[in-house]
KEDREN-848251 format. One line per field, with one value per residue: residue number from 1; residue in one letter; x, y, z of N, C-alpha, C, CB in turn. Coordinates in steps of 0.001 Angstrom, whole numbers, plus 500000, padded with zeros to 6 digits. Glycine has a CB too. Example, Ala and Ser with C-alpha at 12.3 -4.5 7.8 and 13.67 -1.06 7.14 Angstrom:
REM KEDREN-848251
i 1, 2
aa A, S
n_c1 513190, 512850
n_c2 494310, 497750
n_c3 507800, 507080
ca_c1 512300, 513670
ca_c2 495500, 498940
ca_c3 507800, 507140
c_c1 513200, 512900
c_c2 496700, 500030
c_c3 507800, 507870
cb_c1 511308, 514084
cb_c2 495527, 499402
cb_c3 509046, 505725
***
This chain:
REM KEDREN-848251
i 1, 2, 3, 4, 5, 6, 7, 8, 9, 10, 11, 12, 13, 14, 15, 16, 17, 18, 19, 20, 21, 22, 23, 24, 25, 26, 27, 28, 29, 30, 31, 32, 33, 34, 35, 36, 37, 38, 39, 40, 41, 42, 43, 44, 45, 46, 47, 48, 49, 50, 51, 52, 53, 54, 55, 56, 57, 58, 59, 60, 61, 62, 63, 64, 65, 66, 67, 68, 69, 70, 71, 72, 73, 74, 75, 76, 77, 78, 79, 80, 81, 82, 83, 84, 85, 86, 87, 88, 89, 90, 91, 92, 93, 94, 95, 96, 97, 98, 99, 100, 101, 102, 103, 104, 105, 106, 107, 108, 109, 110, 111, 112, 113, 114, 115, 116, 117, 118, 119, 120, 121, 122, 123, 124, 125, 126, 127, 128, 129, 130, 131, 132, 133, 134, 135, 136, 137, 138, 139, 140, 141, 142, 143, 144, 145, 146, 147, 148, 149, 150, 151, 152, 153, 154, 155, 156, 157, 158, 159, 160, 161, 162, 163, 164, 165, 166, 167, 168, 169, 170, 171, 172, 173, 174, 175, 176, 177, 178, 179, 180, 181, 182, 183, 184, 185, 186, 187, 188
aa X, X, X, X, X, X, X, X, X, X, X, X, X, X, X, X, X, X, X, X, X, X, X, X, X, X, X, X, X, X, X, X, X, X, X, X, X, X, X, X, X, X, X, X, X, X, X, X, X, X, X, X, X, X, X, X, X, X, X, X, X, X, X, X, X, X, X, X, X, X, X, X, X, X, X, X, X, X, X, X, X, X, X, X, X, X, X, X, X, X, X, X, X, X, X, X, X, X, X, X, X, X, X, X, X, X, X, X, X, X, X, X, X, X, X, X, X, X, X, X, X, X, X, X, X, X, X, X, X, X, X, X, X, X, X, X, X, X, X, X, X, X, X, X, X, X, X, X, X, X, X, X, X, X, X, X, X, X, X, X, X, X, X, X, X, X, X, X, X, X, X, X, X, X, X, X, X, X, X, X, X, X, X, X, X, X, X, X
n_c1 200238, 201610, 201862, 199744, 199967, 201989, 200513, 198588, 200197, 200614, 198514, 198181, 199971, 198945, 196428, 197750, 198128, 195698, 194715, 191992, 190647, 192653, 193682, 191708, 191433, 193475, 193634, 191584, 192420, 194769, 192997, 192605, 195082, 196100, 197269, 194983, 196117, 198050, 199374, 199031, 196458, 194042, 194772, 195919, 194027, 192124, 193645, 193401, 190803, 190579, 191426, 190033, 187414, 188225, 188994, 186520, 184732, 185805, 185472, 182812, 181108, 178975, 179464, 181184, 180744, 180558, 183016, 184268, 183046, 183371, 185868, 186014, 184528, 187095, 189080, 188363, 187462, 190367, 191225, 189548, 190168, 193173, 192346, 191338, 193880, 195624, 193799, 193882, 196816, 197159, 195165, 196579, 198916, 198241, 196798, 199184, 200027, 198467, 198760, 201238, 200706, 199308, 200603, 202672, 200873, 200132, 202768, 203732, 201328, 201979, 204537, 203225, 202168, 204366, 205380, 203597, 203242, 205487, 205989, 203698, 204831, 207124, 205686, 204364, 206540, 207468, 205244, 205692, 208029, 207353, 205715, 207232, 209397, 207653, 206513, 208866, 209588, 207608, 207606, 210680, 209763, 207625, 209542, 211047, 209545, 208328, 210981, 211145, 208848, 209598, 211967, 210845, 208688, 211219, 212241, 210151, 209696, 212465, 211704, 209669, 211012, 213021, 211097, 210223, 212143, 213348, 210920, 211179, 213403, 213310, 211382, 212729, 214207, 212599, 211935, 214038, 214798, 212933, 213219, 215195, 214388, 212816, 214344, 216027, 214158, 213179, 216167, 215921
n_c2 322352, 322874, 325088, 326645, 327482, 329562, 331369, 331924, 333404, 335503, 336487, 337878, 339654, 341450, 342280, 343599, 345777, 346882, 345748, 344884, 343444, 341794, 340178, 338786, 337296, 335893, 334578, 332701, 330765, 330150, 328679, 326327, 325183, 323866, 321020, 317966, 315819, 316551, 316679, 319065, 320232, 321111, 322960, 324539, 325442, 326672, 328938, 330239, 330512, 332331, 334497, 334896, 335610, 338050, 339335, 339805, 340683, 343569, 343864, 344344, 342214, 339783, 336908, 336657, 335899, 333470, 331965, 332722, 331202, 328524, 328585, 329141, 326309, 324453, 325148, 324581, 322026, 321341, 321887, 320076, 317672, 318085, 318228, 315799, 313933, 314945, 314292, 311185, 311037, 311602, 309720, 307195, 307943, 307328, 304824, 303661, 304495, 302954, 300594, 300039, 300565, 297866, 295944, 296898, 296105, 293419, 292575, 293001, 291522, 289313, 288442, 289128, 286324, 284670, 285426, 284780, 282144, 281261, 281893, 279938, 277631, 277584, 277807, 275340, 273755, 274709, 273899, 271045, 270560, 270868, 268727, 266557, 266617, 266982, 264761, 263096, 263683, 262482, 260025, 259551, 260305, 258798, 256274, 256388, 256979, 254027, 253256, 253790, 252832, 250321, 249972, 250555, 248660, 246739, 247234, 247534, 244722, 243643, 244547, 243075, 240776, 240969, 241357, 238529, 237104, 238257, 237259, 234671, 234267, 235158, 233453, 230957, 231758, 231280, 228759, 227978, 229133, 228003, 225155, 224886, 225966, 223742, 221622, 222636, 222416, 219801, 218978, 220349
n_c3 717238, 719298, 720520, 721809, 724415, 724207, 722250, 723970, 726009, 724369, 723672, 726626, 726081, 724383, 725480, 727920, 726173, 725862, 723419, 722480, 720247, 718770, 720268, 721278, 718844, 718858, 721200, 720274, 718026, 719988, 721481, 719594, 719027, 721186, 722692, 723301, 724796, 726620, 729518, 731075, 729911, 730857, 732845, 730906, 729815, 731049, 731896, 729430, 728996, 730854, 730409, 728315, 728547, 729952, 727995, 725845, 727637, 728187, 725422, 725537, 724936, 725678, 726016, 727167, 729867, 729399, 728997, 731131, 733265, 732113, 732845, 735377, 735890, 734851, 736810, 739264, 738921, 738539, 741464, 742683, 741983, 742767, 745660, 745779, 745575, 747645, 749849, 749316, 749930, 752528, 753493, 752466, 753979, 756740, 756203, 756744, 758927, 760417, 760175, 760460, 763727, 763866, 763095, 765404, 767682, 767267, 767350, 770268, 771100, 770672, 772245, 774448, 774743, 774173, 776392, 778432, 777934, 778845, 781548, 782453, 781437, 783965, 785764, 785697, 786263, 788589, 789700, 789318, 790273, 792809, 793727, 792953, 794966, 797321, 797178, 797422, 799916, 801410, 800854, 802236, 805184, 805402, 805432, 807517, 808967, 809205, 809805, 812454, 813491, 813399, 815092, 817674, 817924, 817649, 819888, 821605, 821883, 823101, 825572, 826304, 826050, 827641, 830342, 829999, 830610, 832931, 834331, 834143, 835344, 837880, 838395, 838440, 840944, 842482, 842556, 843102, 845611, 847068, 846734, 848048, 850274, 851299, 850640, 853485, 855305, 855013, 856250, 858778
ca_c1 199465, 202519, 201771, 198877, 199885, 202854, 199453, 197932, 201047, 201015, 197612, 198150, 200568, 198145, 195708, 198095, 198347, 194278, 194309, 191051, 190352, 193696, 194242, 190163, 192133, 194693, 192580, 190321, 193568, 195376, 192356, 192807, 196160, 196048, 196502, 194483, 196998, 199154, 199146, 198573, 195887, 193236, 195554, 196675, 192546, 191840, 194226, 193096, 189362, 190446, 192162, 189222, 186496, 188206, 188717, 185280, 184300, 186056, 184864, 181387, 180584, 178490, 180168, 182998, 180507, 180288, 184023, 184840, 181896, 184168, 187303, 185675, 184680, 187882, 189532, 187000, 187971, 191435, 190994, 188965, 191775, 194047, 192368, 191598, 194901, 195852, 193119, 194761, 198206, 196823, 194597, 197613, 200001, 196757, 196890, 200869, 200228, 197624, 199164, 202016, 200329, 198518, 202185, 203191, 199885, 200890, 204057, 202786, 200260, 203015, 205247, 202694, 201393, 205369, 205639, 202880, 203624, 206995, 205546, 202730, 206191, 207680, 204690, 203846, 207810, 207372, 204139, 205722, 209074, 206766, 205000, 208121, 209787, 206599, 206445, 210093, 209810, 206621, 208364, 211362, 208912, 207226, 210475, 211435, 208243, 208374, 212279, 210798, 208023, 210192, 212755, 209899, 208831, 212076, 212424, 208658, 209663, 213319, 211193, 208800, 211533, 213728, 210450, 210045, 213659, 212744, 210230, 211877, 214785, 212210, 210153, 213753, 214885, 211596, 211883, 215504, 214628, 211446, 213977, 216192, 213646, 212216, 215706, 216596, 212831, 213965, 217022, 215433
ca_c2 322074, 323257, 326699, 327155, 328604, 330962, 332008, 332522, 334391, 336768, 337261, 338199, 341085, 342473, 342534, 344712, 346841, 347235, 345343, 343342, 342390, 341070, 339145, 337698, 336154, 335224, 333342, 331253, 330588, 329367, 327122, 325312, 324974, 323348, 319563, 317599, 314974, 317087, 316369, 320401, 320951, 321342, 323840, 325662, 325626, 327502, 330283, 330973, 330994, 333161, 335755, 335240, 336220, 339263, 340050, 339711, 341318, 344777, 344368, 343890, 340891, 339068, 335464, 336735, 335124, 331794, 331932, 332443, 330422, 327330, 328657, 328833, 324939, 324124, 325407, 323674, 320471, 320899, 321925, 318673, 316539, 318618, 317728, 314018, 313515, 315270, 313282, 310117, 310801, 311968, 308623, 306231, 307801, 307049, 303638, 303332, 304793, 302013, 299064, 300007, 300309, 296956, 294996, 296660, 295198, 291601, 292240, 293278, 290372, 287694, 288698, 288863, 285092, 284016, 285628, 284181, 280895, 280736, 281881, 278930, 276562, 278148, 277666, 274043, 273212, 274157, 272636, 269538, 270144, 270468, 267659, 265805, 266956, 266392, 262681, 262458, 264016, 261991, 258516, 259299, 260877, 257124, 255375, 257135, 256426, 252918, 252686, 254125, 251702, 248856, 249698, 250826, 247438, 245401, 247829, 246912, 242989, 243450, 244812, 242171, 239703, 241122, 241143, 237076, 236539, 238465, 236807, 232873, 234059, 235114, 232372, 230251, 232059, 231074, 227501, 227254, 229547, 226857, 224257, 225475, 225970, 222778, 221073, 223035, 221926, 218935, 218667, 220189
ca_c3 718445, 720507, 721173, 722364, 725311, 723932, 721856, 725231, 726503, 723249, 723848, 727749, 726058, 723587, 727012, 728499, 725435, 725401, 722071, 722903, 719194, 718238, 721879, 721131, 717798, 719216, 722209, 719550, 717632, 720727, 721583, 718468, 718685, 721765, 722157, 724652, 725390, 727038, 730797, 731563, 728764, 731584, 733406, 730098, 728734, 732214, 731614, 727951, 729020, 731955, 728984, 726581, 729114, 730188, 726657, 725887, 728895, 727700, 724463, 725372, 724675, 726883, 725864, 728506, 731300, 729569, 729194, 732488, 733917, 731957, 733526, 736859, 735826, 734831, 737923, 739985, 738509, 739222, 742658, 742882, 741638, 743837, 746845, 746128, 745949, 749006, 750765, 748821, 750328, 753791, 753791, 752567, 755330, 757735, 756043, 756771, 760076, 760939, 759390, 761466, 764902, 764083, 763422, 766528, 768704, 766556, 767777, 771334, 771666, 770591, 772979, 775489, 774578, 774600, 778153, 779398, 777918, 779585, 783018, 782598, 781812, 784906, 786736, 786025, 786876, 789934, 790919, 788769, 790747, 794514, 793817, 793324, 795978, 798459, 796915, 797671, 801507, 802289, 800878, 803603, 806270, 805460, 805606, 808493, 810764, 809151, 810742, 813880, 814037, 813767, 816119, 818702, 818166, 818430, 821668, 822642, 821740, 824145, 826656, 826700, 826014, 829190, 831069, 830167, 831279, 834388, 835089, 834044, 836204, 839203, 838964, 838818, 841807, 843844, 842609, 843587, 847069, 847361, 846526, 849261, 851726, 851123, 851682, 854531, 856297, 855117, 856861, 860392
c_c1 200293, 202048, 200769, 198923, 201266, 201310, 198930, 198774, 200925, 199666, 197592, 199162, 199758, 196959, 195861, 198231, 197279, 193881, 193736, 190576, 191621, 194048, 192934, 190723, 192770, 194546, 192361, 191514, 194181, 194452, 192386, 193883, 196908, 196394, 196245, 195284, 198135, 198354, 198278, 197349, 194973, 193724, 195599, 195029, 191966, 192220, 193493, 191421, 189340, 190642, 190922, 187950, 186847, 188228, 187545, 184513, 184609, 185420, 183057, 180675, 180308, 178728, 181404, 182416, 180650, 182106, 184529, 184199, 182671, 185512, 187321, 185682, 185845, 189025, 188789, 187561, 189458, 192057, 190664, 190003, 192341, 193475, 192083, 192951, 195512, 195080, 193716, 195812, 198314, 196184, 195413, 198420, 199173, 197015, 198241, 200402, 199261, 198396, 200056, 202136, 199916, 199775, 202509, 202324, 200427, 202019, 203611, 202367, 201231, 203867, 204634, 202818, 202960, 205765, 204711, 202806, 204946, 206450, 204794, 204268, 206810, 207078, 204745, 205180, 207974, 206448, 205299, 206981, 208587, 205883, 205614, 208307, 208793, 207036, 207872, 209771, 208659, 207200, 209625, 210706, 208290, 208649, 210763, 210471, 208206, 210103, 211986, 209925, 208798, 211023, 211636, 209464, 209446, 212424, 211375, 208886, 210805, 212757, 210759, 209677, 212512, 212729, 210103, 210955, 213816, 212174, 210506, 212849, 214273, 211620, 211561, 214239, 213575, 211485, 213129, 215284, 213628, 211933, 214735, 215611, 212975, 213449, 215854, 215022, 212760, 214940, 216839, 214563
c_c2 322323, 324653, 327219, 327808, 329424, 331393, 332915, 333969, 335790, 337119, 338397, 339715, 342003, 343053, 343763, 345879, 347450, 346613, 344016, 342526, 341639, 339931, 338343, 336933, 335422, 333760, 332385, 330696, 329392, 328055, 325895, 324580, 323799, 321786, 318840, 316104, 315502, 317292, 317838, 321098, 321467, 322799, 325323, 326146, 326655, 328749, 331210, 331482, 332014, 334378, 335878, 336296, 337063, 340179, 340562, 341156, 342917, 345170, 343961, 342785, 339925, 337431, 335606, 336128, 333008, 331450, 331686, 331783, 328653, 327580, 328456, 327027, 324248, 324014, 324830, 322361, 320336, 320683, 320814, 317723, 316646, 317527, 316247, 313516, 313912, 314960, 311721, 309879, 310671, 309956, 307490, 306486, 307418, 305375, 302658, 303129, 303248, 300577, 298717, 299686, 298572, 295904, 295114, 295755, 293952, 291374, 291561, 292124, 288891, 287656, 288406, 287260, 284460, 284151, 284403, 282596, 280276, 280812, 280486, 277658, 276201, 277536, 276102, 273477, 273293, 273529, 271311, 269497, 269928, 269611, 266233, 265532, 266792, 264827, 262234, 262538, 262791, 260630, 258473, 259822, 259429, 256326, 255735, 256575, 254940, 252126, 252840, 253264, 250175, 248801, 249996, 249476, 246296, 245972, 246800, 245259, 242929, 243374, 243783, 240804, 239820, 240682, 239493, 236747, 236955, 237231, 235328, 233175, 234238, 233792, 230870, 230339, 231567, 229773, 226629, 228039, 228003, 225600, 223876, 225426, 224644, 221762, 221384, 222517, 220973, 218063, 219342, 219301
c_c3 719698, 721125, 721478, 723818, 725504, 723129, 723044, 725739, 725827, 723337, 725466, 727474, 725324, 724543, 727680, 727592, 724975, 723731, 722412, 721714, 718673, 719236, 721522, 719920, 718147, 720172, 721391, 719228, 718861, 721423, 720846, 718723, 720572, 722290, 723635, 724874, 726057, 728479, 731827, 730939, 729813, 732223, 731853, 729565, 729845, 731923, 730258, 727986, 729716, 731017, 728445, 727341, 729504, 728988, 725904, 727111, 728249, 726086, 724385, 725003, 725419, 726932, 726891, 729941, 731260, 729523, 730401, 733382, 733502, 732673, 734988, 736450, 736089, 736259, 739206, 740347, 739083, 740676, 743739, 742958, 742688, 745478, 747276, 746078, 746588, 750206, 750799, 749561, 752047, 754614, 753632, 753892, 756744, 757947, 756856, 758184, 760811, 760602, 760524, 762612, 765343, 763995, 764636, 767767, 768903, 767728, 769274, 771983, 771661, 771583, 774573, 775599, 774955, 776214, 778726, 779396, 778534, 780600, 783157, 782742, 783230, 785952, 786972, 786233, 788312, 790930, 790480, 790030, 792875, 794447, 793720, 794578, 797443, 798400, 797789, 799552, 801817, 802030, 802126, 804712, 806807, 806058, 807200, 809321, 810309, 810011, 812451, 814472, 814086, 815008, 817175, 818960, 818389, 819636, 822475, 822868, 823051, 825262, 827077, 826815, 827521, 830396, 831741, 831203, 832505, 835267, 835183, 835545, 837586, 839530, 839262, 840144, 842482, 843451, 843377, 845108, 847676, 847552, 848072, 850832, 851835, 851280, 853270, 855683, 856383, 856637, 859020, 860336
cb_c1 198957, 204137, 202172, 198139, 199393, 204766, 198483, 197991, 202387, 201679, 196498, 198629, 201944, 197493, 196215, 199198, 199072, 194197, 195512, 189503, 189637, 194871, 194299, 188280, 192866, 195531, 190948, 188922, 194291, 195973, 191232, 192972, 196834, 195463, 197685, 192637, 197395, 199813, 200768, 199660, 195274, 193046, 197255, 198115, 191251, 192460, 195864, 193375, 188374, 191500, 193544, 188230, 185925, 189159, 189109, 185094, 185300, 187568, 185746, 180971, 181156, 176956, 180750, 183805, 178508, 179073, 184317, 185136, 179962, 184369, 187966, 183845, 184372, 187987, 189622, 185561, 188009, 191996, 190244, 188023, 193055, 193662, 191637, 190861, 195392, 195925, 191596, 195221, 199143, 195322, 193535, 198523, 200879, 194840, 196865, 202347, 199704, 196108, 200081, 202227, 199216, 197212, 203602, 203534, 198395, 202047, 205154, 201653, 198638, 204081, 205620, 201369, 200438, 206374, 204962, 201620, 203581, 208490, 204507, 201325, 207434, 207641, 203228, 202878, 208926, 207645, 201618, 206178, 210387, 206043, 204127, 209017, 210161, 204706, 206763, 211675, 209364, 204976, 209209, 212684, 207670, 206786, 211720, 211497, 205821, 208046, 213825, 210242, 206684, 211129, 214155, 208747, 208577, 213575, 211749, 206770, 210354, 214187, 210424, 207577, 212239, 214165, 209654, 210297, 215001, 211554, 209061, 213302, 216103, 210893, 208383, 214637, 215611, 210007, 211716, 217320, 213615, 210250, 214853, 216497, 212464, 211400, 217096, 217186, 211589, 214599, 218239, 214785
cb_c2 320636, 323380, 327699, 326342, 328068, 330872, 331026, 331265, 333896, 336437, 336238, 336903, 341136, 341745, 341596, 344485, 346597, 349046, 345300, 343677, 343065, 341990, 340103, 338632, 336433, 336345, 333788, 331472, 332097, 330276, 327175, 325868, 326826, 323767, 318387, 317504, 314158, 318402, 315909, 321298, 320122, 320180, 322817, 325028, 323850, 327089, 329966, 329665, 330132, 332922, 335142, 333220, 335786, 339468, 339387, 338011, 340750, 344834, 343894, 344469, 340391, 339366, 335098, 339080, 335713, 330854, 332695, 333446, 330920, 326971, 330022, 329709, 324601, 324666, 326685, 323345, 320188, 321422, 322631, 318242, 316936, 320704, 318446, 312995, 313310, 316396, 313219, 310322, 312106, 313573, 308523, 306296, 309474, 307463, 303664, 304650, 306531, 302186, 299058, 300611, 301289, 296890, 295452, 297957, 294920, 291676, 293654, 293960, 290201, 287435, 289923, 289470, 284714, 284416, 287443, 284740, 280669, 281525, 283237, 278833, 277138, 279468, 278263, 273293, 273862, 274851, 272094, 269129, 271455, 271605, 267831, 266136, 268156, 266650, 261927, 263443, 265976, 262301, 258214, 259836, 262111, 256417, 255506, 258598, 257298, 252792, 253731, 255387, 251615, 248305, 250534, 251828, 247292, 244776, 249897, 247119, 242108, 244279, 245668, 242136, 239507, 242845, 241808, 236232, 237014, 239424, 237190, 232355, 235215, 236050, 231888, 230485, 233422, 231979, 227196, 227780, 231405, 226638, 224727, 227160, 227210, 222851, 221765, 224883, 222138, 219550, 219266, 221413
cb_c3 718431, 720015, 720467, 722237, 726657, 722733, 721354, 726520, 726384, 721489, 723660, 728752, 725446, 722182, 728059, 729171, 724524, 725446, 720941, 723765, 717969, 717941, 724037, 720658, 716889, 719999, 722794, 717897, 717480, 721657, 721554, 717142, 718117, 721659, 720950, 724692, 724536, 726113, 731318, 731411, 727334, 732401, 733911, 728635, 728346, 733424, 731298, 726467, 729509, 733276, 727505, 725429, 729801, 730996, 725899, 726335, 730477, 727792, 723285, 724749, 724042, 726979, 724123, 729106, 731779, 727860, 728787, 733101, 732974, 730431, 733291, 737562, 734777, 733879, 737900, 738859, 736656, 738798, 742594, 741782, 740400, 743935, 747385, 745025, 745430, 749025, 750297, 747608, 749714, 753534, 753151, 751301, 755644, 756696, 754632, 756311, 760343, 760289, 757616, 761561, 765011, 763102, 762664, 766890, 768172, 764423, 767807, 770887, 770417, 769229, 772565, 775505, 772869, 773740, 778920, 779310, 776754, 779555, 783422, 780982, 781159, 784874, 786249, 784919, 786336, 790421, 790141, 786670, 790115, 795433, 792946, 792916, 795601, 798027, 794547, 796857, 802178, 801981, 799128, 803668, 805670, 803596, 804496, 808307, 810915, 807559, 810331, 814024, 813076, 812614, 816174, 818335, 817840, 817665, 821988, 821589, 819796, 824235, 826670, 825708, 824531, 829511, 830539, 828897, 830577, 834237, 834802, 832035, 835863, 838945, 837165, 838062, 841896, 844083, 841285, 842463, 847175, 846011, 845345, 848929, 851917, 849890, 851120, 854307, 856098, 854260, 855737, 861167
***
């Protein structure tokens, strides 16, 4: 079951030597001999139909269309294969290629989300840190007009308290003038 396609081969020389009935033996022969567990049998069953139907063909025999009508098949089929798995490989590196892009987005979008979560950090530190910092200015801005209102008022109180003492020491001086003049009218 090995040689079915050195059969083939030894038919492809009797071909060239116009020996179409010994190469048509040789064909059936090598179909037999064939074995269909062999990864190429499809490949090697192509060739031998391709041989038998030209063989045929020269020797008249109108079985050289169904021959090559299976070799066309055969070749068909492999073609088929062929290109599903050159769609296969095309559509995995597609797959790769996508998988890829979509990690990098991941990536991309995480990166974004960490940015923008630090900026938001960023952000609410410095409201948190100007809302301190107000609190703090407006508590001494307070303290401050609360030191100003007091001393304004122990001013406003001196004032009013100089003004008393003014006016004690006035109204002293016109009791002791009154005093005085009231002696001295007295004493004329």
């Amino acid at each position: 079951k090995k040689y079915g396609s050195v059969l083939n081969n030894l038919a492809a020389i009797k071909i060239e030597q116009n020996k179409f009935v010994e190469a048509k033996k040789i064909l059936n022969e090598a179909i037999l001999q064939l074995d269909e567990n062999d990864p190429n049998y499809q490949k090697k069953m192509e060739g031998i139909y391709d041989n038998l139907s030209f063989v045929l063909y020269n020797l008249k025999d109108y079985k050289s269309y169904y021959y090559q009508e299976k070799s066309i098949e055969i070749r068909d089929s492999l073609r088929d294969v062929e290109i599903v798995k050159i769609l296969a490989d095309i559509e995995g590196k597609y797959n790769e290629e996508n998988i890829k892009k979509q990690e990098q987005i991941k990536v991309a979008e995480e990166q974004a989300k960490a940015k923008h979560a630090k900026d938001i950090n960023i952000i609410l530190s410095l409201i948190i840190s100007a809302i301190v910092l107000g609190g703090y200015l407006f508590y001494r801005y307070s303290k401050l007009k609360q030191k100003n209102l007091q001393l304004e008022l122990q001013q406003n109180q001196l004032i009013q308290q100089s003004k008393i003492e003014k006016l004690q020491s006035e109204s002293r001086e016109k009791i002791i003038n009154a005093t005085l003049d009231g002696k001295e009218s007295e004493r004329k």
